[in-house]
C-alpha positions in Angstrom: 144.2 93.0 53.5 144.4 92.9 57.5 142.7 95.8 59.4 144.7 97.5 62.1 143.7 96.6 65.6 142.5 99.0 67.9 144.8 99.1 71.4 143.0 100.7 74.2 144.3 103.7 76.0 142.8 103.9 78.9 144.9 103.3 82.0 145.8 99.3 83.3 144.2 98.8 86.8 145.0 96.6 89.5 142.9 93.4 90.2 144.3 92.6 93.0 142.4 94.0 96.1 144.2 95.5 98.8 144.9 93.0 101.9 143.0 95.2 104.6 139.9 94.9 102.1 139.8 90.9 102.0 140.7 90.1 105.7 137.9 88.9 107.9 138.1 87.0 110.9 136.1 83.8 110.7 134.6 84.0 114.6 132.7 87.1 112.5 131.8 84.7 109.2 130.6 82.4 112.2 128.8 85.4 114.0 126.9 86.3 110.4 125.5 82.6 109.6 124.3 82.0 113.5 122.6 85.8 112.9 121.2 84.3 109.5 120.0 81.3 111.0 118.5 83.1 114.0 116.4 85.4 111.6 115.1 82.6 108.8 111.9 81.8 110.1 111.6 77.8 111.4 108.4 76.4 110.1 106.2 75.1 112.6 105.9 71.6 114.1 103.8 69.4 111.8 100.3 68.8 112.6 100.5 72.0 115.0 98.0 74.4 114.9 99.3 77.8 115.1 98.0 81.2 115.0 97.5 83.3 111.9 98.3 86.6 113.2 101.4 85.6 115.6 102.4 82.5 115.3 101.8 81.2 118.3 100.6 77.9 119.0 99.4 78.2 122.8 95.4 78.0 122.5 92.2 78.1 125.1 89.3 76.5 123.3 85.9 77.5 123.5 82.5 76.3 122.5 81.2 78.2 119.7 77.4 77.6 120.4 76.6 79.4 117.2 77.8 75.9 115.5 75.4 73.1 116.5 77.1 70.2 115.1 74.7 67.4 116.3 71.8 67.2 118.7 71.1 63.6 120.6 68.5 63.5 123.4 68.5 67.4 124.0 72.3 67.3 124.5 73.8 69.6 121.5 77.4 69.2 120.4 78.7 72.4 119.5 81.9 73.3 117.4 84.9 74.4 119.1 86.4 77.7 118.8 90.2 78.4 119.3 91.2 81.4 121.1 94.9 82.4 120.8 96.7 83.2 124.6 99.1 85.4 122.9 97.1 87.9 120.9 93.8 87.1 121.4 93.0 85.8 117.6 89.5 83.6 117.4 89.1 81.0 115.0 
């Protein structure tokens, strides 16, 4: 005893997208992935410091005499303090 088999009614539809739809240029494909690669952010040189707040990696460093890191005949060595040029971020 077979069972009938359902057809569908509802209405066929066309697969096939319209040319205007699918035609890009590919200077503008090119455009897109320079703009991607422009946007991803490029990791830093290796062994670089760089700033936590900007990113930059221009710094002026300072003393930071509240860090004695050794004392020899009166002469203190004290730690060094990075201060960042472009925003102004001590570390």
């Amino acid at each position: 005893m077979s069972e009938p088999t359902q057809v569908s009614s509802a209405p066929a539809t066309s697969t096939t997208p319209t040319p205007m739809a699918t035609t890009v240029k590919p200077s503008e494909i090119v455009d897109r992935q320079e703009e991607e690669a422009r946007m991803e952010e490029k990791p830093p040189v290796e062994g670089r410091r760089v700033c936590p707040e900007c990113g930059g990696t221009t710094f002026s460093t300072l003393e930071d005499k509240s860090q004695v890191l050794h004392q020899m005949g009166g002469v203190k060595i004290y730690a060094k303090k990075y201060v960042c040029k472009q925003c102004g971020y001590e570390y």
